[in-house]
N, C-alpha and C positions, 0 to 999 in steps of 0.2 A: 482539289480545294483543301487546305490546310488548315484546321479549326483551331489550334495551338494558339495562334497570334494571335487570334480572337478575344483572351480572355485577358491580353494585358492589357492596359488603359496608359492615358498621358497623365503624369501623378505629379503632384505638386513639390518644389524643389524640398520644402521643407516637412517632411515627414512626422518629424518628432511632436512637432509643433500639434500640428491634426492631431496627434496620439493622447498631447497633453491635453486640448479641450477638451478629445471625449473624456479622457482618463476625470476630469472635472465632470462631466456632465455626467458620468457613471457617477460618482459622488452623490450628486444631488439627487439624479435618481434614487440614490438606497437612502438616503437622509428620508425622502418623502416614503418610500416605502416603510420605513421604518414608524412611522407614525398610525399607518392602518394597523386595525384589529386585522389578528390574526383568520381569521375567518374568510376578512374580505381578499386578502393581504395573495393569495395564488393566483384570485381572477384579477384582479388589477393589475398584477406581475404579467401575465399575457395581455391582457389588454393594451398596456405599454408597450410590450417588444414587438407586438403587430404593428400598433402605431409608427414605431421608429422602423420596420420594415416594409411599408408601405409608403414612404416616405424617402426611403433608401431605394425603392423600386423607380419611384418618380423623377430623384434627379440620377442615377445611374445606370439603371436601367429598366427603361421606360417600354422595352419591347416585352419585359419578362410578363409571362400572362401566372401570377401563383394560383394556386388552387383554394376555396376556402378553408375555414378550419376543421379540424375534423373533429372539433369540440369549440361550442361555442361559448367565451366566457362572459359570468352574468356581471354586470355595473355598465358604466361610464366612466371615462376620463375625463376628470375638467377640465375647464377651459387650460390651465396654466401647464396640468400636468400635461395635458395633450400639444402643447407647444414647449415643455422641452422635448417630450418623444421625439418631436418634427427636427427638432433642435438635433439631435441623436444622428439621427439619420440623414438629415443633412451632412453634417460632421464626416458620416463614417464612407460619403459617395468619393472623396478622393482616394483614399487609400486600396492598394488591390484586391481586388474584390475576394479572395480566401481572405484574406485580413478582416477585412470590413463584414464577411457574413458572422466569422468566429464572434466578435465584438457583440453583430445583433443579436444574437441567437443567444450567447450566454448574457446578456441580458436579465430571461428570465430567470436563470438560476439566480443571479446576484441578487435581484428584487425580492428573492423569499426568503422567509425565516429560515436563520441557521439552523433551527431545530427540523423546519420541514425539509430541510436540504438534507439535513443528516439522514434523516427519515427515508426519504428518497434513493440518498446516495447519489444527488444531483449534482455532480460535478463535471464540468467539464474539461476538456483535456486542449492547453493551449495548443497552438499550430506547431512549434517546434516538436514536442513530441510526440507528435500524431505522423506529422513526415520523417521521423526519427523511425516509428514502429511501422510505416511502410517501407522507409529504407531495407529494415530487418526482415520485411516480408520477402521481401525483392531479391533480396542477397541468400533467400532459400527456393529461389528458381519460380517467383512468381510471374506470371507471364499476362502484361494486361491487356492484351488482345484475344484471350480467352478464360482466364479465370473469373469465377464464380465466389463471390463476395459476400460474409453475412456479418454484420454487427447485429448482435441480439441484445443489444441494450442501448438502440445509436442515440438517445438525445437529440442533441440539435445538430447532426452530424458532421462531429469533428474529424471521422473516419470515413464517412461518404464520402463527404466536398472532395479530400485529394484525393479519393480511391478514383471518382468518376476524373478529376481531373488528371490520371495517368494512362485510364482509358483510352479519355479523349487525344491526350501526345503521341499511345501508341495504333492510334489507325488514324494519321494524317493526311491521308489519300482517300478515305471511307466520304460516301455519301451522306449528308448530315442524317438523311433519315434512318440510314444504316447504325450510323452511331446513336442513335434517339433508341434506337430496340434494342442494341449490344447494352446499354447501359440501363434499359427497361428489364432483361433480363436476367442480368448476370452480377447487377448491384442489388441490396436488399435490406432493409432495417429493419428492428424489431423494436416497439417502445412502447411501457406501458402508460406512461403519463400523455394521456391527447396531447395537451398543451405544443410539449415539447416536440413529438412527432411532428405536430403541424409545422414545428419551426425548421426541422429538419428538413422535411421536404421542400419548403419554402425555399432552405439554402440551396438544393442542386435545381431546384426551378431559377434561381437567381445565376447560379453558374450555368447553366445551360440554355440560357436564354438566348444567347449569337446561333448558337446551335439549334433550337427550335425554329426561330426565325428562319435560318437557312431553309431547312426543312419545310417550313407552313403549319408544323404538326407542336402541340403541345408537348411538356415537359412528361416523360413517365411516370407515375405515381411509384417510389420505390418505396417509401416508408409504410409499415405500416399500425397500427395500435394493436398490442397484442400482449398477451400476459408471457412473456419467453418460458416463464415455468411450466407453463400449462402445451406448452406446443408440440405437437409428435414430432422430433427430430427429424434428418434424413441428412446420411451421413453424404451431400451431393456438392459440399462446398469446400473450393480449392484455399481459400483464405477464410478463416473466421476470427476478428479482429476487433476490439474495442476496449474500453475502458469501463468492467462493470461495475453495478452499485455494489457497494461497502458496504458491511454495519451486520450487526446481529439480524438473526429472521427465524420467526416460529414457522415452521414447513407445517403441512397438516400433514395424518398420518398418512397419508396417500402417498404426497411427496416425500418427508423421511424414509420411504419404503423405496419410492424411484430413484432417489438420488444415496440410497445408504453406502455404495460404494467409496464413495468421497468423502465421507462426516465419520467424526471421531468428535462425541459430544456436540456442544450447540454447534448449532449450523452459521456460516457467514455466506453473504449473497454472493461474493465474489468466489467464495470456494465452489458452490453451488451452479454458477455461472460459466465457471473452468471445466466441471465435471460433463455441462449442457455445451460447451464449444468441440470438446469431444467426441460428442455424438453427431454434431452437423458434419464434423470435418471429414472428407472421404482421406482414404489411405492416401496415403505420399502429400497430403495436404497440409497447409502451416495454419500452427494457430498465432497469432502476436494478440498480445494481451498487455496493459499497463493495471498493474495490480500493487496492493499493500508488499512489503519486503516480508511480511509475518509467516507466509505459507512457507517459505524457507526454511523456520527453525520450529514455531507454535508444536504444541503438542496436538491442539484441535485439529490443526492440518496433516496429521500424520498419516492418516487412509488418503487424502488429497495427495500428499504427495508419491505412493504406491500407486496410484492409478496413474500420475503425469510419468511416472518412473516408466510403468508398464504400455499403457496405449500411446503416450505422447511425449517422448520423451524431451527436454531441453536443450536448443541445436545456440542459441547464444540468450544472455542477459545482460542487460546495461542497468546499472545503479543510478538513480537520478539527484543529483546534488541541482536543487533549484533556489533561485534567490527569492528568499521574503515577498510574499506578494505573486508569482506568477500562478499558485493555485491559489483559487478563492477558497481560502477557510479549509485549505486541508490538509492535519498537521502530521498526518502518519508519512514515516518512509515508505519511496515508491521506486517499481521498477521498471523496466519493460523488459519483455521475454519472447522468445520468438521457439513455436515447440512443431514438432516433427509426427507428424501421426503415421504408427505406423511402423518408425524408426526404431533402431539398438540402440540402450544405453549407449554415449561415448561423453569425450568432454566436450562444454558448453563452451564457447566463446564467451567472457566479462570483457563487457567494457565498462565504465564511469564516462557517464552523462553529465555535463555541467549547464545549466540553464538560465544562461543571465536575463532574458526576457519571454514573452509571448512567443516570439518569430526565431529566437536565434538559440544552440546549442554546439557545444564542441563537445567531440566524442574523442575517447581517449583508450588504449587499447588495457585491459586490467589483465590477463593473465586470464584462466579457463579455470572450471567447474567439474568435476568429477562426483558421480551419486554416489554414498552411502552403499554399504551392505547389512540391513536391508533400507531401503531407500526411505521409510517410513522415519528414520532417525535423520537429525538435522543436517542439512546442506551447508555446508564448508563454500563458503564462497569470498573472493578476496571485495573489498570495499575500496581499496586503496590499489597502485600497482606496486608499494610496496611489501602487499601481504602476501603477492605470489609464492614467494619461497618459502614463508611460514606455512603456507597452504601446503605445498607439497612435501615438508618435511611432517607436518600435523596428519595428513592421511596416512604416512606408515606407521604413525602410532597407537597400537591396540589397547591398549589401558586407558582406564576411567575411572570414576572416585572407588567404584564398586569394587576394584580392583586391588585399593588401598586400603577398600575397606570400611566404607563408608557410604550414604545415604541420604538422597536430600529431601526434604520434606519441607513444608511449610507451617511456621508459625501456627498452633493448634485454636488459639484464642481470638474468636471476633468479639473485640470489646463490648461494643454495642450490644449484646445478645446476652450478654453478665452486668450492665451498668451497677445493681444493685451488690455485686459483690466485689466492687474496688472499694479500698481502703487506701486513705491517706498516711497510715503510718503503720509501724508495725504491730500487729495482731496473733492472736491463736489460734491458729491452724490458716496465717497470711503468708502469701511468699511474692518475693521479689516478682515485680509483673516487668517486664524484659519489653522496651519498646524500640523503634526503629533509630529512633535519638540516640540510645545507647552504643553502637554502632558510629564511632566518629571517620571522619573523608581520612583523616589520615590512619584507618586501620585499628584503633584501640578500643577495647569494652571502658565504658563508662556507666553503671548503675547512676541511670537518673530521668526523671519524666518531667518535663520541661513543658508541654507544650498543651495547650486548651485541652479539658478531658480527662488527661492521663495523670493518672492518679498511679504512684509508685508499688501499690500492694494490690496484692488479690487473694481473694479470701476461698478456699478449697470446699467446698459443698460434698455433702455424699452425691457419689457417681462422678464426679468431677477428677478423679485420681489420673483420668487418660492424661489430664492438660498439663500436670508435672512433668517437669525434665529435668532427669536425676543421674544425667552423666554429663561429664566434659563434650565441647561441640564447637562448633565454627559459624557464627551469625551471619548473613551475607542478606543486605537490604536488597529487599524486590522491587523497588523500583529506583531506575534512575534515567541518564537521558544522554543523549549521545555527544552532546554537546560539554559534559562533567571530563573532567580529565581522567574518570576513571567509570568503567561502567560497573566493576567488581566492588565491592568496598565490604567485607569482610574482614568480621574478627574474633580473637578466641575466648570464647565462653569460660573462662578459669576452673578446671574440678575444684580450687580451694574455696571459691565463691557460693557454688553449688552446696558443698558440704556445708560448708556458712550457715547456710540457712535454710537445709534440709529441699532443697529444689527450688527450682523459679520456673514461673507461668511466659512463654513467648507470643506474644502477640504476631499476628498474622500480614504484618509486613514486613516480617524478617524470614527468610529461609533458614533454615539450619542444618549445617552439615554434620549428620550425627554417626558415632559409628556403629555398624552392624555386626561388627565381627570383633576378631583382636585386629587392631586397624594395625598396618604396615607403615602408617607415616603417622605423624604425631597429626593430632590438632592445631598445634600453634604452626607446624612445617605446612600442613593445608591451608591454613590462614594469611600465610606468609607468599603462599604461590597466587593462592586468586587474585592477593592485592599486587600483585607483580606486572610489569608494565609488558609484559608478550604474552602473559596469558590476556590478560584485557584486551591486548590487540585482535588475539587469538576470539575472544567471547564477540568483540564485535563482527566475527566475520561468521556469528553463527545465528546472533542475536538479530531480530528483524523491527524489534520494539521497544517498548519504555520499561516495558515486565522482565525482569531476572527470575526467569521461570527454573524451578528442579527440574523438568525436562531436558533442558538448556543446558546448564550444569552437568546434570549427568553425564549428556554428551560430551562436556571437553574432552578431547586427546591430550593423555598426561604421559610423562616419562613412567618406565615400569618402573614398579617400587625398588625392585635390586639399583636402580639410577640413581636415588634420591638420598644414598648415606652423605654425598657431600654437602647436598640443600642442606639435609638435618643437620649437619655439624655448625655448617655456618649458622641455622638458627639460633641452636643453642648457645654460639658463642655472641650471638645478637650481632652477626654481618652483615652483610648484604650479599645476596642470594641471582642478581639479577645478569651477571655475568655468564655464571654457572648454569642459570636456567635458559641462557642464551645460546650455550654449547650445547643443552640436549636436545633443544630444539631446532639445533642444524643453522643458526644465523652467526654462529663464528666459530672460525677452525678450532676442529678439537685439540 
């Protein structure tokens, strides 16, 4: 008997259509959620997606028997709200039932506060990339007629649902009850939120339900509620696979102590979460993960990425380019990775991910990844497939600022914490206070403070002497955004300016490239390369975020300074330089 065909359905010609009224009736549901107090505002958010899956159970499938919840939430639903739930779930019985569970289940996330999402790191991961990162799994020899499956953070299981349904395609000869224990076994979730758990399980009780039937035997209980930090690993699973929560997290000391491998400074749950996949995975086992791009380059993940170096190493990555809307509410870059426990360094397959909706994604091949020496320093990875060659002409080059002679640091002054010694014009013992304004897109220092706040002078207090900067330097704004034509914007600080006015105070949204030595390259020649259109290309293939971090920096692979007499000349004759910097960097014949 063949359980496979079981799970398609007769689906209505017009697909889109069905997609559009949920896409509406999810609307109105966050409109009314959005009116409760926050307090009540979690239990009402399950109390609805139960609703609409109990209701989803009835006209689609009416065999499925779910389990209850394994947290019961407190209120009612009124009358109206409890009729569009029904509404919901009606809606969502045409469309294929992986479609239709992803919809109900993420439900609750969309119903809660943004903040308590944040809080959580409640996001769901739509269908395309969840069978995207099983493809990945698959294509490192995973075998679903006996691998051993753990998501330690499944949600409402966007990594169950198709793990158990590859399962179920690869023993299509197996006894339903056979298949009921293979998949009681050898599938497993870990969630600390009840709510969500219950919805999880719910989903493969919904998928599994031809299957139970056959059988006569109820659905397995694979989820279950569980704090994953607090769990004794055991290193006994062949895949460990999920999307985990984001966000800052205070560890107590206990846990800082268990997880100190991984953490360089504050801890994040996903770093935390990578170090705990780790530990589940047995030797020769794959990890796939869909994570922030930040562990890439972050200075925080710098022991994180020593440990994936060393236990786990990186066998391919896909960059996810998604259109507006298929994450609810998540603006950070993401990636999917697929890691080797166990395995030698080697290079990574990149691909670029593109994801025009829930359901669909084209994968596109980018060029491959090569670690660092020591692996702890940022990852060189291409974004584009036309960075390949910059990639591989940038790894044979060993120089860096430090090299030329220079240092990056940040901006010493957090305004807020001196309000009382900004002055609005010039004073005795005031200096130019240096704001991120000053710094224009096209590369030029402008002294001037423009903007709510910032007040032009700062006034030098005893003890305060560290906050003067009393040499020549190179300003480079910390933050910008991927979408600016330029992610570097950088520019040179004048010694004539300096002297001017006996030093100037940097506020702490500017980097500064200062020098530490007798520098090899000028300042205004440093100023002139970071605003250059291949180093920029270059910084985004290192950079994973919105922060222009000195870590980051540091890292660029630059021409050795013996390289750089012809940059310098053409600066000083005020040319253009971007030809020139195109030759050393290996993208036109010398």
């Amino acid at each position: 008997m063949s359980l496979a065909p079981a799970l398609l359905r007769d689906l209505p010609a017009d697909l889109d259509a069905q997609r559009n009224e949920l896409a509406r009736a999810r609307l109105l549901a966050r409109a009314w959620a959005e009116t409760l107090p926050e307090p009540r505002r979690r239990d009402m958010a399950a109390l609805f997606t139960r609703a609409a899956i109990d209701t989803y159970r009835v006209e689609a499938r009416p065999h499925a028997i779910l389990s209850p919840p394994f947290a019961a939430p407190y209120g009612r639903l009124d009358r109206a709200v409890a009729e569009l739930a029904a509404v919901v779930g009606r809606e969502a019985a045409p469309l294929p039932i992986a479609e239709a569970i992803y919809f109900l289940t993420g439900l609750y996330t969309t119903l809660l506060a943004a903040r308590e999402r944040g809080a959580m790191g409640a996001f769901y991961t739509p269908p395309a990339l969840a069978n995207r990162l099983l493809d990945m799994a698959e294509e490192q020899g995973i075998d679903w007629t006996r691998a051993r499956v753990l998501d330690p953070a499944s949600g409402g299981g966007a990594f169950l649902l198709p793990a158990a349904e590859r399962m179920i395609a690869a023993l299509p000869t197996a006894e339903p009850a056979i298949v009921l224990r293979q998949i009681g076994t050898r599938l497993t979730g870990l969630e600390l939120d009840p709510y969500a758990a219950g919805f999880g399980q719910n989903a493969i009780e919904l998928l599994l339900a031809d299957v139970a039937a056959a059988a006569g035997r109820v659905a397995p209980i694979v989820v279950r509620v569980a704090d994953t930090l607090e769990e004794v690993p055991s290193a006994r699973f062949d895949l460990v696979i999920g999307n985990p929560p984001y966000g800052r997290i205070t560890l107590t000391p206990e846990q800082r102590q268990r997880f100190a491998r991984g953490l360089y400074g504050h801890a994040n749950l996903y770093g935390v979460f990578t170090d705990i996949a780790v530990r589940w995975t047995k030797k020769g086992g794959t990890i796939a993960y869909l994570t922030p791009t930040s562990f890439l380059s972050g200075h925080y993940y710098s022991a994180l990425r020593e440990l994936i170096a060393k236990d786990a190493p990186p066998v391919a990555i896909d960059f996810v380019h998604a259109r507006r809307g298929v994450f609810e509410d998540v603006l950070q870059e993401t990636l999917l990775a697929a890691y080797k426990r166990g395995a030698k360094p080697g290079r990574a397959q990149v691909h670029y991910v593109e994801v025009a909706n829930e359901r669909e994604a084209r994968v596109i091949r980018n060029g491959t990844i090569g670690l660092p020496s020591p692996a702890s320093q940022p990852w060189l990875a291409p974004r584009e497939p036309r960075h390949s060659a910059l990639i591989a002409k940038a790894e044979t080059m060993p120089a860096r600022l430090a090299d030329w002679g220079y240092r990056v640091s940040t901006g010493p002054l957090v305004w807020n914490r001196y309000k009382d010694q900004m002055r609005l014009r010039p004073a005795r013992g005031a200096h130019p206070l240096i704001w991120a304004e000053a710094v224009s897109a096209n590369g030029h220092f402008a002294f001037r403070a423009e903007k709510r706040n910032h007040a032009p002078y700062f006034k030098i207090e005893r003890g305060d002497a560290w906050l003067l900067v009393e040499e020549a330097c190179v300003l480079v704004q910390r933050t910008t955004a991927k979408e600016q034509a330029r992610r570097l914007i950088a520019a040179e600080l004048p010694a004539d300016f300096i002297a001017q006015h006996g030093g100037v105070v940097v506020e702490n949204h500017l980097n500064m490239v200062r020098p530490c030595a007798r520098p090899a390259v000028s300042p205004a020649t440093v100023a002139a390369v970071l605003n250059s259109a291949i180093v920029d290309q270059l910084f985004r293939c290192i950079n994973g975020s919105v922060a222009v971090s000195a870590f980051e920096m540091e890292a660029l692979p630059l021409p050795a300074p013996a390289a750089m007499k012809k940059v310098e000349a053409l600066v000083r004759r005020g040319a253009a330089i971007e030809d020139e910097l195109a030759r050393l960097y290996g993208q036109v014949a010398p």
